[in-house]
N, C-alpha and C positions, 0 to 999 in steps of 0.2 A: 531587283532593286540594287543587289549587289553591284552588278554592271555598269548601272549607271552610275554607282559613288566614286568607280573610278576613272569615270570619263570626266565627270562634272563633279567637282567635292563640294558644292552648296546644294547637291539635290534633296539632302537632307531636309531643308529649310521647308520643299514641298509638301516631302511628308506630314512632318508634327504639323504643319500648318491645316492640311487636309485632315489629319486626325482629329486634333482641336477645334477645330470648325463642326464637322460632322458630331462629335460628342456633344457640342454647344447645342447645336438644332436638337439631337435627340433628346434630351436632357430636358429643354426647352419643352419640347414637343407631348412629352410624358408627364410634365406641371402643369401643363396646358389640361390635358382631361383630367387630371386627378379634380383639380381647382374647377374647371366646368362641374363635374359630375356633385363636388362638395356642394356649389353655390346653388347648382339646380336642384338637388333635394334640400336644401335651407329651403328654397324658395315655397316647395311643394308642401312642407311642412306650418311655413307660417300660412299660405294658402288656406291649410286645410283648418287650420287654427280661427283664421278669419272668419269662415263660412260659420263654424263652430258658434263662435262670439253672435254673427249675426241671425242663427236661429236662437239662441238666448234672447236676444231682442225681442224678435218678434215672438218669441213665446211670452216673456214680461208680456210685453204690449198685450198679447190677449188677454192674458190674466187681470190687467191693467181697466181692460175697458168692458172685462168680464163683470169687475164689482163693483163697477159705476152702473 
């Protein structure tokens, strides 16, 4: 890198630019699953909540049409 700052004195510019870009993507890329794997166990868990609620139901409901 050395070499080149003294050939060309804006080679610098490549640099940070290549740095900051590449930190941007990984950065990016590491929120990306954190945030995937959050929303997907949210999901898994209201899921399971649901099912929950709808054997409630249908246990009332027997119960329901037990004492009639």
């Amino acid at each position: 890198m050395y070499e080149i700052m003294a050939v060309y004195t804006l080679s610098w510019m490549y640099y940070i630019t290549l740095i900051l870009l590449t930190s941007f993507v990984l950065v990016n890329m590491l929120a990306g699953i954190i945030f995937d794997e959050f929303i997907g166990s949210s999901e898994d868990k209201l899921s399971n909540r649901l099912d929950k609620i709808e054997d409630m139901i249908k246990y009332i409901k027997n119960q329901v049409s037990k004492d009639q």
